[in-house]
N, C-alpha and C positions, 0 to 999 in steps of 0.2 A: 580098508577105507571104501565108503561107499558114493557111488557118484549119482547123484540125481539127475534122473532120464525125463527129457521135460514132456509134460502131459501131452500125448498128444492128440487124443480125445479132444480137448480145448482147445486147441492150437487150429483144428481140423475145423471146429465150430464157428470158431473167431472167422477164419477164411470166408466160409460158408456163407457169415452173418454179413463182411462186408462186401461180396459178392450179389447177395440177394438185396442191398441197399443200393449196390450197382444199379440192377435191373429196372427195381422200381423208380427210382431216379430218372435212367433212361423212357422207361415207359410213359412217365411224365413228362416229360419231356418231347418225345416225339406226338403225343396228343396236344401239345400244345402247336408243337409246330406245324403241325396241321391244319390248325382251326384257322393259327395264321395264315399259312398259306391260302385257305378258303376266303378270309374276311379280303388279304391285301394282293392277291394273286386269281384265281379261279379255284373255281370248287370243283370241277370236272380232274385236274390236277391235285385236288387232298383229297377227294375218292382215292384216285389211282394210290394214293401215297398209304393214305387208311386202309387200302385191302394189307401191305404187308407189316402193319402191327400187328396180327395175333402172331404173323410168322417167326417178328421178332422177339414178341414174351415167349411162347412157346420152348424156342433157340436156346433163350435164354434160362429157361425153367432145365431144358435136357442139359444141359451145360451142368447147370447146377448138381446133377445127379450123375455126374460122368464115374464120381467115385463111388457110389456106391450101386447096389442092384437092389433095382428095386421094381420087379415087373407089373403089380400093379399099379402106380404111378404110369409103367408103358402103355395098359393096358386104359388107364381113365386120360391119356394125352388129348382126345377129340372130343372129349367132352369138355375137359378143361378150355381149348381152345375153341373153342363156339361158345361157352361162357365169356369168357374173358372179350372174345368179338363182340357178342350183343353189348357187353357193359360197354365197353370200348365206343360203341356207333352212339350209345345214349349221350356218352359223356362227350362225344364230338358236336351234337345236333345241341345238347345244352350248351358246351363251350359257343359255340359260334354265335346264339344268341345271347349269351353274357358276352362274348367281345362286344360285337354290335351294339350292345346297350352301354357299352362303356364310350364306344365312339360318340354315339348321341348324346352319353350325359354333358359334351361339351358343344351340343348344338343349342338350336333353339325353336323355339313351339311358334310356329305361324297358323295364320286363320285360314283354312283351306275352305273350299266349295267341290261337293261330291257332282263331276259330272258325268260318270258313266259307271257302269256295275256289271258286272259279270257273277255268272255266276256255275260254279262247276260240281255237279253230283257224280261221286266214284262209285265202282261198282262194290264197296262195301257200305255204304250206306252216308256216309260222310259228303261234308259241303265245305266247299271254299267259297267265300267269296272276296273278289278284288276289283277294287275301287281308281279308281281313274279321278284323282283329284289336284285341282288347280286353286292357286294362289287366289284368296278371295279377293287381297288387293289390287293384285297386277294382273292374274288371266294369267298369268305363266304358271310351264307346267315345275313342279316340285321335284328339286335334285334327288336322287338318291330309287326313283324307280316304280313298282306301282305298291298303292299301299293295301298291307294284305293283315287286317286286325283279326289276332286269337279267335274274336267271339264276339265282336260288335256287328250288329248289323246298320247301314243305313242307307237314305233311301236319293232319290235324285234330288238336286238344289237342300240338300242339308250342307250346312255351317259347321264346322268342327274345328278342334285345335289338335293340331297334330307338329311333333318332333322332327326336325328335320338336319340329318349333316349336310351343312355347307358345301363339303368336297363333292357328295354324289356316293360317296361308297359303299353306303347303309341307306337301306329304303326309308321312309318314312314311317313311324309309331305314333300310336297312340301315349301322350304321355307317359300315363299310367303303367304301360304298358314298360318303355322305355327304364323306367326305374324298379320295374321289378327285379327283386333278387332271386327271382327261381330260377332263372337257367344258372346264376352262380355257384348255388347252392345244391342243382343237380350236378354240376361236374364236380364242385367235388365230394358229393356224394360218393359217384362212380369212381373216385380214383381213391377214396379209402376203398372201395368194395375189393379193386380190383388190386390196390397193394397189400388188404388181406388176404385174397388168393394168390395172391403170388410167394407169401410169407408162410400160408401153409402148404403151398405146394414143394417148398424151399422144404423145409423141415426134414431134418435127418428120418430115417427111416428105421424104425425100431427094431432092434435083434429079433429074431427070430426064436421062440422058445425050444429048445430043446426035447427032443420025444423021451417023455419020461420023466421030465421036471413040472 
């Protein structure tokens, strides 16, 4: 009588598979709670928090490979993990203005008056500028901080309409601006990018040929 010995090839996979479902799960998870903490907390505070995601996909990648050897996987680790960082900070910098624009979608657009301009050139070639604007109604100044548009420029005593949340916790947008789906759409961009790298980084590691086969 013969007893069937269960695969475990497959058995070994299955683990693997819901292991590496683990990780990216978590990976989502901790970029979101970040962006949170930035929108409803301090962003000086989801820095400090965002430097130790790569440390923890990274962890979580070696984990994954504890069973088998597979040195160069050892040997592409810091590359992997400086990929995975940059994707990581993009899809932070787009989360935070997708939250943001979700805060705002439940404010409302008042008639503001531009009365002060600044304006700042870095030393790579780039220009901010930020706008100092008050309530055309009342002369009071606009909850939410100074308003810093993509790529509009405007000039002193203009009239605009601009997004504003009521609380204070998100600056003032430009409408348009406000309802845009790009930062949406870039994070999760970056968080398929970065749960395909994590799914081929996962991946069993292929026998090695035999000398002379």
């Amino acid at each position: 009588m013969t007893t069937a010995q269960p695969d475990t090839g497959t058995r070994d996979g299955h683990h693997r598979l819901r292991r590496t479902l683990a990780l990216i799960a978590v990976s989502t998870g901790v970029i979101v709670g970040v962006i949170a903490v930035d929108v409803y907390v301090s962003t000086v505070l989801a820095v400090c928090l965002g430097i130790l995601y790569p440390v923890l996909v990274i962890g979580g990648l070696v984990r994954l490979h504890d069973a088998d050897s597979n040195p160069r996987f050892e040997k592409e680790l810091g590359g992997w993990g400086l990929l995975v960082a940059v994707v990581a900070l993009v899809a932070y910098l787009a989360g935070v203005d997708a939250w943001n624009n979700l805060v705002l979608s439940s404010g409302r657009n008042v008639t503001a008056k531009v009365v002060d301009v600044k304006v700042e050139r870095s030393s790579h070639g780039s220009t901010t500028w930020t706008y100092t604007v008050l309530s055309a109604e009342t002369g009071a100044p606009l909850p939410g901080g100074a308003f810093e548009p993509d790529s509009h420029r405007f000039a002193l005593n203009d009239v605009i309409t601009v997004r504003v949340d009521p609380s204070g916790r998100v600056a003032p947008k430009l409408p348009g601006e406000a309802d845009s789906p790009a930062g949406l759409m870039t994070f999760v961009g970056c968080n398929v990018v970065i749960d395909l790298l994590v799914l081929w980084c996962a991946r069993a590691p292929r026998p090695r040929a035999r000398p002379g086969r």
